[in-house]
C-alpha positions as CSV (number, residue, x, y, z in Angstrom):
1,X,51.9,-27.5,18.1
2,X,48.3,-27.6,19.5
3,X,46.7,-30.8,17.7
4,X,43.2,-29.7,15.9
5,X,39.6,-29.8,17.6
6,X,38.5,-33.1,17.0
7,X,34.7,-31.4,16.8
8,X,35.3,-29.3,14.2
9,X,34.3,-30.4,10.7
10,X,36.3,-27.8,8.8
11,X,38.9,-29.2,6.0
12,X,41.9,-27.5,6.2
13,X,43.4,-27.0,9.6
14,X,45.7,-24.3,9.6
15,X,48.8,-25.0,12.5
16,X,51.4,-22.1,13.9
17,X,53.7,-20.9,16.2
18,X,53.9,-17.2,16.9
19,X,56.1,-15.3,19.6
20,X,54.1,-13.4,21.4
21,X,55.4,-9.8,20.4
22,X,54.0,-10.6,17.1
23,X,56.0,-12.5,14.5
24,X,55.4,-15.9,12.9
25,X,58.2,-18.5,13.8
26,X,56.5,-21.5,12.1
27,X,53.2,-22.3,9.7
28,X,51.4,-25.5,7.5
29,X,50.5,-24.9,3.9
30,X,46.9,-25.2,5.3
31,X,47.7,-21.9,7.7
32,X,48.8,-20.4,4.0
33,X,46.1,-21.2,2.1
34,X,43.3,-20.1,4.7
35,X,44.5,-16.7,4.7
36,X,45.2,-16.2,0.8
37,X,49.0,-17.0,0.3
38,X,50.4,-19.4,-2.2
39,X,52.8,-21.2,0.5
40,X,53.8,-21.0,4.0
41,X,56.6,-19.4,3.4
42,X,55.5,-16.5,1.5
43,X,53.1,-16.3,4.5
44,X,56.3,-16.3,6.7
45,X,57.7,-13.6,4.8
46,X,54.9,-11.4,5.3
47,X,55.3,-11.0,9.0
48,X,51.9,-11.1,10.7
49,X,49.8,-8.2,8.6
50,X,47.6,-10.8,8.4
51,X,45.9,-9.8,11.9
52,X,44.8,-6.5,13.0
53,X,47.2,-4.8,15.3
54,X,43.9,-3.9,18.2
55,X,42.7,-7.4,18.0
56,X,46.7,-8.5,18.5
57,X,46.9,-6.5,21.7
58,X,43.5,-8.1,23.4
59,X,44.4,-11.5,22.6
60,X,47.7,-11.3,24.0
61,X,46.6,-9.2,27.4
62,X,44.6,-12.1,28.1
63,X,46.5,-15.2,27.0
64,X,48.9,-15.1,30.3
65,X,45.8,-15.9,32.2
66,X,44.7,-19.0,30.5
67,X,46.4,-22.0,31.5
68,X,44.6,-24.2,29.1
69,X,43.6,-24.1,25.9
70,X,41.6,-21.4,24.7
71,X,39.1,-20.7,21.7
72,X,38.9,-17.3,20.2
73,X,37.3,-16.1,16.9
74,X,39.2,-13.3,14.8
75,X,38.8,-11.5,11.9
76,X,42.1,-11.9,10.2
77,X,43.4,-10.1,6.7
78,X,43.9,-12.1,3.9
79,X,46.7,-11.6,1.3
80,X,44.0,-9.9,-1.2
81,X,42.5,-7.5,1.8
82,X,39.6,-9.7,1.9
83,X,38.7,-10.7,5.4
84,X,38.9,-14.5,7.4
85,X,37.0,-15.3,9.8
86,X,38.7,-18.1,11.6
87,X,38.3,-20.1,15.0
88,X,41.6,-20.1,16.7
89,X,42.6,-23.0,19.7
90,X,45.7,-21.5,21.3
91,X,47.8,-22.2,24.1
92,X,50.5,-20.3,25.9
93,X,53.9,-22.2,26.0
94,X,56.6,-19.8,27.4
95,X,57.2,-16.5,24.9
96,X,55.1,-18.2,22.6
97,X,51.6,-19.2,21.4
98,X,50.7,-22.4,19.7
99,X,47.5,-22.8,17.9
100,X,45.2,-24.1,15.4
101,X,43.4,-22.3,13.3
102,X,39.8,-23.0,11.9
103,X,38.8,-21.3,8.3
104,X,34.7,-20.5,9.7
105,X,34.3,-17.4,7.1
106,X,31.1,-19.5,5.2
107,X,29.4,-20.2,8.7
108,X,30.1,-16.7,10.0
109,X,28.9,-14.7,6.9
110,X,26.1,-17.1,6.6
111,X,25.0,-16.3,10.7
112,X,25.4,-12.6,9.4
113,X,23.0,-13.3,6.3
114,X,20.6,-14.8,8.6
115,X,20.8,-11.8,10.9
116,X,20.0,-9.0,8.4
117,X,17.1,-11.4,6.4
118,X,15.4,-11.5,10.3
119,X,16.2,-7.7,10.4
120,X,15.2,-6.0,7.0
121,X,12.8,-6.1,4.3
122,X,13.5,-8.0,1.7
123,X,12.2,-5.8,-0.7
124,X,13.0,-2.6,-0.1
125,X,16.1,-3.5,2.0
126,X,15.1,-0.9,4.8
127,X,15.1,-2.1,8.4
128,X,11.8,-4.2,9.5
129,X,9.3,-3.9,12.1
130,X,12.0,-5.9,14.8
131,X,15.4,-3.5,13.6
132,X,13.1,-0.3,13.9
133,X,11.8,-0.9,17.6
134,X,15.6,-1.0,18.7
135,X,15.9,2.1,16.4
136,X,13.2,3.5,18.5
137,X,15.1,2.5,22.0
138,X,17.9,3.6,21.2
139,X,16.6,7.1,20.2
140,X,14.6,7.4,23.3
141,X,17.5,6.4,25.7
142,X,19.8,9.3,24.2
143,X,16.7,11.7,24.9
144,X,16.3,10.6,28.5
145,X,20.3,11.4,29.1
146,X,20.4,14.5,26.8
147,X,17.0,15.8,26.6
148,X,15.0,16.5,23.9
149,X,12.4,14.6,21.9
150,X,12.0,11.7,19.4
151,X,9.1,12.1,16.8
152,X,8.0,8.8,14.6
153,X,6.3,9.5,11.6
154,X,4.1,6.2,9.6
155,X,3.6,7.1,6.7
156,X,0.6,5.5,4.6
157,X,0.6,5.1,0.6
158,X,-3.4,6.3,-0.5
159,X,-4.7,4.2,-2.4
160,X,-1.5,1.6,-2.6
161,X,-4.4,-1.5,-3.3
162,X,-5.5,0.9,-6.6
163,X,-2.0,1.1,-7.7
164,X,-1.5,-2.8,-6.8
165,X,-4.5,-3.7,-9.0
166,X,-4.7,-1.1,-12.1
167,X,-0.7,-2.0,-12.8
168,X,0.1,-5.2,-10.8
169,X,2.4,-6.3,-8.3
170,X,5.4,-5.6,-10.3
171,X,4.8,-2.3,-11.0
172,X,3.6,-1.7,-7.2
173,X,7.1,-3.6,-5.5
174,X,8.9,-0.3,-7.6
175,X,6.8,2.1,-6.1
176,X,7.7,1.0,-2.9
177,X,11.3,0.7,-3.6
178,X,10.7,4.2,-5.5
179,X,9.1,5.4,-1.9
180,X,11.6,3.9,0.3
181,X,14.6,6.1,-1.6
182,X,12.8,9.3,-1.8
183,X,12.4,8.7,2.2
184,X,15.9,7.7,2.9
185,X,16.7,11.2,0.6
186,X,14.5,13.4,3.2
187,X,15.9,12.4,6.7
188,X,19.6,12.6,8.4
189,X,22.1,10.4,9.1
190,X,21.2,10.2,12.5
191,X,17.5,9.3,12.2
192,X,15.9,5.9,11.0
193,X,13.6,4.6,8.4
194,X,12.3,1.4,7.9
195,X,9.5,-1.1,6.4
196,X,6.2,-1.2,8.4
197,X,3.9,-2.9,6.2
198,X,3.0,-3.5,2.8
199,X,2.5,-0.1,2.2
200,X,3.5,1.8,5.4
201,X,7.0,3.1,6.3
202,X,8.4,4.3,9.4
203,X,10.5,7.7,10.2
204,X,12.2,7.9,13.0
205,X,13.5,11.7,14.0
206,X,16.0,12.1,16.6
207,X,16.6,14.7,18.9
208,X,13.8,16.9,17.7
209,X,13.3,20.2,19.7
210,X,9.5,21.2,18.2
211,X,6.1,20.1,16.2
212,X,7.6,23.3,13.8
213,X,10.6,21.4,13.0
214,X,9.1,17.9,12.7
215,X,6.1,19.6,10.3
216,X,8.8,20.9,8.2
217,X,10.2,17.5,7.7
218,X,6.5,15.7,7.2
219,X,6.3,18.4,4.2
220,X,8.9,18.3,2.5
221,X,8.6,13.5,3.1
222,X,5.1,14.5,1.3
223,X,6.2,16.5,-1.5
224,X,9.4,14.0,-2.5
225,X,6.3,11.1,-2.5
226,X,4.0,12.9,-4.9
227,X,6.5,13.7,-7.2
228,X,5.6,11.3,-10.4
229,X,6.8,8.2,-11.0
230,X,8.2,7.0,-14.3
231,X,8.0,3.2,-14.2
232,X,7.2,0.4,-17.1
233,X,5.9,3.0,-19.1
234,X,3.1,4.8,-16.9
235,X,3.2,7.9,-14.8
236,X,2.1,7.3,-11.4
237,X,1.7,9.9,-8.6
238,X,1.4,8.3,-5.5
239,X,0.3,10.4,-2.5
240,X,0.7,9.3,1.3
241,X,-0.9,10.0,4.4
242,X,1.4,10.8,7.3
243,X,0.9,10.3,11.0
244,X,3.0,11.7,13.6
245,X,3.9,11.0,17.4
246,X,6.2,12.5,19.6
247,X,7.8,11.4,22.8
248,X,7.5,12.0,25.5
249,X,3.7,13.6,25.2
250,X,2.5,10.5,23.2
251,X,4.7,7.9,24.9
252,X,7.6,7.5,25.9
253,X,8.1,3.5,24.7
254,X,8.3,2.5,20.6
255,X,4.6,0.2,20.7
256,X,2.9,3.1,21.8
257,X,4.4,5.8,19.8
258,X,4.3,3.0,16.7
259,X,0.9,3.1,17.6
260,X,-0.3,6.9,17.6
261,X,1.3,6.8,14.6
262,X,-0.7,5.3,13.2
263,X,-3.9,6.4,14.3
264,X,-2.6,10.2,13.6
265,X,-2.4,8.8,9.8
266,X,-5.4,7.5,9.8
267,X,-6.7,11.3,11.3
268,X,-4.6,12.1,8.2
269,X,-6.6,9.7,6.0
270,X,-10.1,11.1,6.9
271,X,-9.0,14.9,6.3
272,X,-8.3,14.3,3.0
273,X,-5.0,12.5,1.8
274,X,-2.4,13.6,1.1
275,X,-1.2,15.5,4.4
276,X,0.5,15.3,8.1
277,X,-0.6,14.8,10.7
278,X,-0.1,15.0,14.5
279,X,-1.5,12.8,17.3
280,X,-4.6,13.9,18.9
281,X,-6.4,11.8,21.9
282,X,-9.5,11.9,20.2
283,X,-8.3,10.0,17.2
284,X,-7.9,7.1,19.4
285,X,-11.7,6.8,19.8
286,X,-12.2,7.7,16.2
287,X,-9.6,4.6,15.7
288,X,-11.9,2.4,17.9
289,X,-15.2,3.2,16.1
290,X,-13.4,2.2,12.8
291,X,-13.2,-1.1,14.8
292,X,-16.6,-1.4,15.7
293,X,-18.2,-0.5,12.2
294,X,-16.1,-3.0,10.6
295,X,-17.4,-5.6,13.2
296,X,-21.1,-4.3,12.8
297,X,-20.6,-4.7,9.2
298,X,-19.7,-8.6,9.6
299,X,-22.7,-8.9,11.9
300,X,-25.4,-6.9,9.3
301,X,-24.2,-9.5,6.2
302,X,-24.8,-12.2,8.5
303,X,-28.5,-10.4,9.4
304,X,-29.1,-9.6,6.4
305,X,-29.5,-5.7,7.1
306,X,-28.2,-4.5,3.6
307,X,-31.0,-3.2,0.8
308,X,-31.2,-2.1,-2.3
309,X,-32.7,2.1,-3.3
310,X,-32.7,2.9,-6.8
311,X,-32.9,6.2,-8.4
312,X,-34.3,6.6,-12.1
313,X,-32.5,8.2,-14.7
314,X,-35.0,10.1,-17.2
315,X,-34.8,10.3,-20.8
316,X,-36.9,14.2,-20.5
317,X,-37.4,14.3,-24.1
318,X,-40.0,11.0,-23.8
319,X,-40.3,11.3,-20.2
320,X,-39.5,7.6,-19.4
321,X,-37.0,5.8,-16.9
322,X,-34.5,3.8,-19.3
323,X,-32.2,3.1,-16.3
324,X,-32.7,2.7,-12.7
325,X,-29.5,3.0,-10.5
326,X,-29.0,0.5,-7.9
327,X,-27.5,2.3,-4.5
328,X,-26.6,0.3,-1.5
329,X,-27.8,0.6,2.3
330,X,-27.4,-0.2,5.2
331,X,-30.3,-0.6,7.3
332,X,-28.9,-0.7,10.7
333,X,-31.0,-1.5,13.8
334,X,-30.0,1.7,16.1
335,X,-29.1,4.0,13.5
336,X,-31.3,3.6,10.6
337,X,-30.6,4.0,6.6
338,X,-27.3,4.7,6.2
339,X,-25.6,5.2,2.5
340,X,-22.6,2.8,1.5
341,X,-20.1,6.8,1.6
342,X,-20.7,6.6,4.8
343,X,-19.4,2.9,5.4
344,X,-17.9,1.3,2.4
345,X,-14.3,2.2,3.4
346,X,-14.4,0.5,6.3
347,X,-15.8,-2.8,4.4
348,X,-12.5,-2.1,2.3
349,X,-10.6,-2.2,5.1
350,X,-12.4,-5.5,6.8
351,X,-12.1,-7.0,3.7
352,X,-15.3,-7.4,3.5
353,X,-16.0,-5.5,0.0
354,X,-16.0,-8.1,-2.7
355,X,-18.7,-10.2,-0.8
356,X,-20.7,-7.3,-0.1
357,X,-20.0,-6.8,-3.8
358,X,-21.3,-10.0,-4.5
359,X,-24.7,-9.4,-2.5
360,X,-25.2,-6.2,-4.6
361,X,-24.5,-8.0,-8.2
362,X,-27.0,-10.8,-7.5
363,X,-29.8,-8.5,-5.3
364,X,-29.6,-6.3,-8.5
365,X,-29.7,-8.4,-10.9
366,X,-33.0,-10.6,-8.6
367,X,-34.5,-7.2,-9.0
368,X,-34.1,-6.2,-12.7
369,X,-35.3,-9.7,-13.3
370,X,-38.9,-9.2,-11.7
371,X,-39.2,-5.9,-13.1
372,X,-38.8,-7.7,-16.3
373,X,-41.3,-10.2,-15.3
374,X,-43.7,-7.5,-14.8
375,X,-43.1,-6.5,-18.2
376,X,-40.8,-3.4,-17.9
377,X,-38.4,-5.0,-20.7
378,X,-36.7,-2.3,-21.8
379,X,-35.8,-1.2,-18.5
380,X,-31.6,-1.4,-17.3
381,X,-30.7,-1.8,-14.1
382,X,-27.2,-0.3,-13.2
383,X,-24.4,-0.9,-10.0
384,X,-21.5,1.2,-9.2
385,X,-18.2,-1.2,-8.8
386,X,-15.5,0.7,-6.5
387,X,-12.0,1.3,-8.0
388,X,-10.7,-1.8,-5.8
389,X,-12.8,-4.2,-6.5
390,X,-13.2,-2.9,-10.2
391,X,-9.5,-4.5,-10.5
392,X,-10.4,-7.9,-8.2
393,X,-9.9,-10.6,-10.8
394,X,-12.7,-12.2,-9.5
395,X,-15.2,-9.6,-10.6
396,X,-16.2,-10.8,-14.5
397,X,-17.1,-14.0,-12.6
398,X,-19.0,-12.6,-9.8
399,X,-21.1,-10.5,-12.7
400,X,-21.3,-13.1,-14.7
401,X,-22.5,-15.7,-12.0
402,X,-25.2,-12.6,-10.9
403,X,-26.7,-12.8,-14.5
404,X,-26.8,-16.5,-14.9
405,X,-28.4,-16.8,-11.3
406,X,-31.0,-14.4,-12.0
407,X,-31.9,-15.4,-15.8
408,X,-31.8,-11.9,-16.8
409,X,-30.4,-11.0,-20.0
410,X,-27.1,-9.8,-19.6
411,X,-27.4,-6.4,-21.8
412,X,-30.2,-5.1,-19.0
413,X,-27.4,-5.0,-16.4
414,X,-24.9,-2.0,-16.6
415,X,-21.5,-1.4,-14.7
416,X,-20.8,2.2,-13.1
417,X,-17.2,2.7,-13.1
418,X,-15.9,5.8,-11.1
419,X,-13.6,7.5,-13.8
420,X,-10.2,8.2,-11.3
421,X,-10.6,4.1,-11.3
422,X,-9.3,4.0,-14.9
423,X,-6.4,6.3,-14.6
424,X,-4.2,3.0,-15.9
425,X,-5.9,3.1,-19.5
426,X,-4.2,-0.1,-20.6
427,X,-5.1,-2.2,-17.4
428,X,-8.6,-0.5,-17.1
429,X,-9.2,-1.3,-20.8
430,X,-8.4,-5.1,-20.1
431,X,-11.3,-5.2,-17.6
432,X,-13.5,-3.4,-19.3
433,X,-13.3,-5.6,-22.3
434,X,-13.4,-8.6,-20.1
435,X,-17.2,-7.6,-19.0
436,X,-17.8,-6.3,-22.2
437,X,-17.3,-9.9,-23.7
438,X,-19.9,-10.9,-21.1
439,X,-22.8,-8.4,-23.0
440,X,-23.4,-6.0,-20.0
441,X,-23.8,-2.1,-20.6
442,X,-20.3,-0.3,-19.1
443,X,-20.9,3.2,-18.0
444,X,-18.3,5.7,-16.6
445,X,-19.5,7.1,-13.8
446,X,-18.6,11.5,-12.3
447,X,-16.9,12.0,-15.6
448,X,-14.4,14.9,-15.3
449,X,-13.1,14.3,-12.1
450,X,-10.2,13.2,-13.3
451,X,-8.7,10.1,-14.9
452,X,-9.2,9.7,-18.5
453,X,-8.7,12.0,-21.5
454,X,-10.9,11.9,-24.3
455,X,-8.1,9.6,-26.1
456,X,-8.5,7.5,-23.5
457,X,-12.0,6.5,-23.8
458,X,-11.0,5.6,-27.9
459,X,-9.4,2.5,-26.4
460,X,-12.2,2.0,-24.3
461,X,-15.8,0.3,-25.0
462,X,-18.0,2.4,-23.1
463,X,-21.4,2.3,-23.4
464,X,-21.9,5.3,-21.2
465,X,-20.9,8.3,-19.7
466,X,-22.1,10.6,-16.7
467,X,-21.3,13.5,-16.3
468,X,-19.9,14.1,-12.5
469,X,-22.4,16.4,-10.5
470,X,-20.1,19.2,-9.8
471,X,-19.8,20.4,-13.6
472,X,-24.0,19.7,-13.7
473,X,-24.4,22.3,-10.3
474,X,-22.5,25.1,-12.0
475,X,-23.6,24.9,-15.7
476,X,-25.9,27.7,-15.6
477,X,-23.6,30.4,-13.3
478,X,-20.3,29.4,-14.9
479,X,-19.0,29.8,-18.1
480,X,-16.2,27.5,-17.7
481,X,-18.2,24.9,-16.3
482,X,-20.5,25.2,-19.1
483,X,-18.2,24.9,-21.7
484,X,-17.1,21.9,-19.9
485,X,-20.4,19.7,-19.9
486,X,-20.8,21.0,-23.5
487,X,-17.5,19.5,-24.9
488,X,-18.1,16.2,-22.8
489,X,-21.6,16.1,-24.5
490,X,-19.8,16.7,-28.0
491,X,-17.4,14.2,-27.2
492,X,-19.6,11.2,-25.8
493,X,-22.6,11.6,-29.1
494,X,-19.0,11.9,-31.2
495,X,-17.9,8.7,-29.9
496,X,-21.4,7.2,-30.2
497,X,-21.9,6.7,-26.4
498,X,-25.1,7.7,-24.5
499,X,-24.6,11.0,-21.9
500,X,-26.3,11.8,-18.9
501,X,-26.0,14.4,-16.6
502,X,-25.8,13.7,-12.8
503,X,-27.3,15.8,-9.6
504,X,-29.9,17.5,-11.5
505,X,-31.6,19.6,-9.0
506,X,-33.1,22.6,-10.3
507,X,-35.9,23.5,-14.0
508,X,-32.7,25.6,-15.3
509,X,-30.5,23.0,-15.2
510,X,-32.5,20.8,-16.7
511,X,-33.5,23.7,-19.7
512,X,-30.0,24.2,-20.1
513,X,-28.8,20.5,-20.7
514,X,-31.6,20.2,-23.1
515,X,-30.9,22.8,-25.0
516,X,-27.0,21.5,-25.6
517,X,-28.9,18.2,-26.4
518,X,-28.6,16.6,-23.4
519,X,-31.6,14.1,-22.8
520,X,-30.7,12.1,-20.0
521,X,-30.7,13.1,-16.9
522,X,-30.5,12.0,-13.1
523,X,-31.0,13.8,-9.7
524,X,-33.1,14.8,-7.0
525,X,-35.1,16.9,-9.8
526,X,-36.5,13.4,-11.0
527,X,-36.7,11.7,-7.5
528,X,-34.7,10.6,-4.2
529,X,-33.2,6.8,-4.1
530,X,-36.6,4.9,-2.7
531,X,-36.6,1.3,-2.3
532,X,-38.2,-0.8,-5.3
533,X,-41.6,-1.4,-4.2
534,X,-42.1,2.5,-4.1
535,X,-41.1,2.6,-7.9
536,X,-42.9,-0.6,-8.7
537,X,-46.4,2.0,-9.5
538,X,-44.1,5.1,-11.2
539,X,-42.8,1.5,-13.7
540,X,-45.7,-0.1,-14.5
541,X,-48.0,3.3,-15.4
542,X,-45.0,4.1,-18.0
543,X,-45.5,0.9,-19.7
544,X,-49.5,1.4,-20.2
């Protein structure tokens, strides 16, 4: 028999002889055990089922041709069905082959663990970034012999850093494994999905004939990712934003289909939420201003180019300004004022809104704290927080730090809250009591566009609550509306929380809110956010 590899390190080293039309003629106990059997001569016995017939045949075609010893490694068939991958040296000796056989089943399985870790997500389990661009290839190579057209779809979770922060990581790993089934649910067996990003997927349609056919598919990937989500006891409907590229019009490679993708979704993003999209050339420049607004963003923090306008909120019944609203700008050198809607998104995606939130806290808080000086005491000074950074565990410390810094006293700073931020109750009700145990006023701010019923706000302690312009524009043409604002005003004075009524433009709406004994009031009826020195007269003559 063929003596054993002295390289190899593994510890049984099963020896044979086999005739060459198949049949064992001889075997060690080593041979048996590798391959399952409880001696070598019930191995014996069992003929040679132990190898596959096809992988029989193309050993044996090529062993006449070797004259020297040869290494091969087979998948053989254990006793139990399992399979062995071992590392055969054999040798041709007349109408027979002699070998040595090598059990390397640990090494090979653990190559093939290695493989798939380097090729999938370990989350979701879906193919990664690396796996999906040979998806791609392969897709586009059948198109360019058969014809036809491969479409990739990236598909966007909105607002996946909300989710992350109102109900944690946990919570947001299942809604991605959640998304990643419904997905795998919508396509065929011949098409491809995979794990872009933290919160991005890509679809990968094969032999698609027409935008038709491809829409139909983006609508019904939609509608299976809206549907609500049941997980550790909260109801989450998570929307996405889908972007869509086809070849060969948009490329005819994966990178640049990957790529207008993408920038379709974010088309996608900016029409609304929530909807498909297809690739348009203009996108890519929209794509590239994105780019330079999140670099003239980094460049007007380092400048300094942010301010501060406030706009008063009225108590019309005494005709004084309890609360002055503090509403960023950005006072760029070409452009001119320009309010945070109009940029804000893209400091969320530069990452550069908790420092900016930062700036805002403590230029606030500066302000509020001269005013005081100036002896306007009774005057608050309020900020809106987004829903992102509302949930950024570093908030309660930057709010805190902003108060401290500026001396003021902390109940003459107040917290706007948008209320679709405190959909999670439970989470949102953490946070909120977190700043509450600080002393500032909390205030939810556009109440009624959706988020929080009025059991909800029970669990919540609210100082606060604004009613969200929309309701305040119709209240005096719409009965619905009306009714509305009246059952939030009910509701807030039952609760004991102060009310005021946003985007009051116009003498009837202001009549009518008075009359349903609503007192406090903001808009451009009362005045247009002006920077502070223009309030600094409208203060002082309402304290003499």
């Amino acid at each position: 028999m063929v003596a054993p590899s002295p390289a190899s390190s593994t510890d049984l080293v099963g020896l044979f002889r086999q005739r060459l039309a198949g049949p064992l003629v001889e075997c060690n106990e080593s041979c048996a055990r590798i391959l399952g059997y409880g001696s070598r001569q019930e191995l014996l016995d069992g003929g040679f089922d132990y190898v596959n017939a096809s992988d029989f045949a193309a050993i044996t075609a090529a062993l006449p041709d070797v004259r020297e010893l040869w290494n091969v490694e087979v998948a053989l068939r254990k006793k139990d069905g399992a399979v062995a991958w071992v590392l055969q040296n054999l040798r041709v000796t007349g109408d027979e082959i002699e070998g040595a056989m090598f059990d390397v089943t640990e090494q090979r399985l653990g190559v093939q663990k290695l493989e798939y870790q380097a090729q999938h997500d370990s989350l979701t389990h879906l193919p990664n970034r690396t796996l999906i661009v040979d998806r791609i290839n392969v897709a586009l190579a059948r198109t360019k012999r058969h014809g036809g057209s491969v479409a990739v779809l990236l598909l966007d979770l909105d607002h996946f850093e909300t989710i992350n922060s109102a109900f944690g990581h946990g919570i947001a790993d299942r809604v991605l494994v959640a998304t990643a089934d419904r997905l795998a649910d919508c396509i065929r067996i011949e098409d491809a999905l995979g794990r872009f990003g933290s919160d991005e997927f890509i679809i990968v349609l094969a032999d698609t004939t027409s935008e038709a056919d491809v829409g139909v598919v983006g609508q019904r990937i939609l509608e299976a990712v809206a549907a609500p989500l049941a997980i550790g006891g909260h109801e989450i409907r998570p929307t996405a934003s889908l972007g869509v590229a086809m070849s060969p019009g948009d490329g005819d490679d994966p990178e640049a289909l990957m790529q207008r993708a993408m920038t379709a979704a974010f088309g996608a993003k900016e029409r609304g939420r929530n909807r498909y999209h297809f690739h348009q050339s203009e996108l890519n420049s929209r794509a590239l201003e994105r780019t330079a607004l999140i670099a003239g963003l980094r460049r007007a923090l380092d400048r300094g180019e942010f301010e501060l306008h406030y706009q008063p909120e009225v108590n019309v019944q005494t005709g004084r300004i309890e609360c002055i609203e503090a509403l960023l700008r950005w006072r760029h050198p070409d452009v001119g004022i320009i309010p945070a809607a109009d940029f804000f998104a893209a400091a969320e995606q530069g990452q550069l809104d908790a420092t900016i939130t930062e700036w805002v806290l403590l230029e606030a808080a500066r302000q509020a704290r001269e005013w005081h000086n100036e002896g306007m005491r009774n005057l608050r000074v309020a900020v809106n927080v987004s829903g992102t950074q509302f949930y950024d565990r570093g908030l309660a410390g930057r709010v805190k730090q902003a108060v401290l810094v500026s001396g003021l006293d902390s109940g003459a700073f107040e917290l706007e809250i948008a209320e679709p931020a405190l959909a999670s109750t439970a989470r949102a009700s953490l946070v909120l009591n977190e700043l509450h145990d600080i002393g500032v006023q909390l205030a939810i701010d556009d109440y009624g566009s959706g988020g929080c019923s009025f059991a909800d706000l029970k669990q919540m302690p609210v100082d606060t609550l604004k009613i969200a312009p929309a309701f305040v524009h119709n209240v005096t043409h719409r009965a619905d509306d009306a009714a509305i604002v009246q059952a939030m005003i009910t509701m807030a004075r039952g609760l004991d929380m102060r009310v005021v009524a946003e985007g009051v433009e116009s003498k009837e709406q202001l009549s009518h809110l008075l009359q349903r004994r609503c007192t406090d009031m903001q808009g451009y009826f009362f005045g247009r956010p002006r920077p502070a020195r223009e309030l600094a007269d409208v203060l002082l003559m309402q304290e003499h």
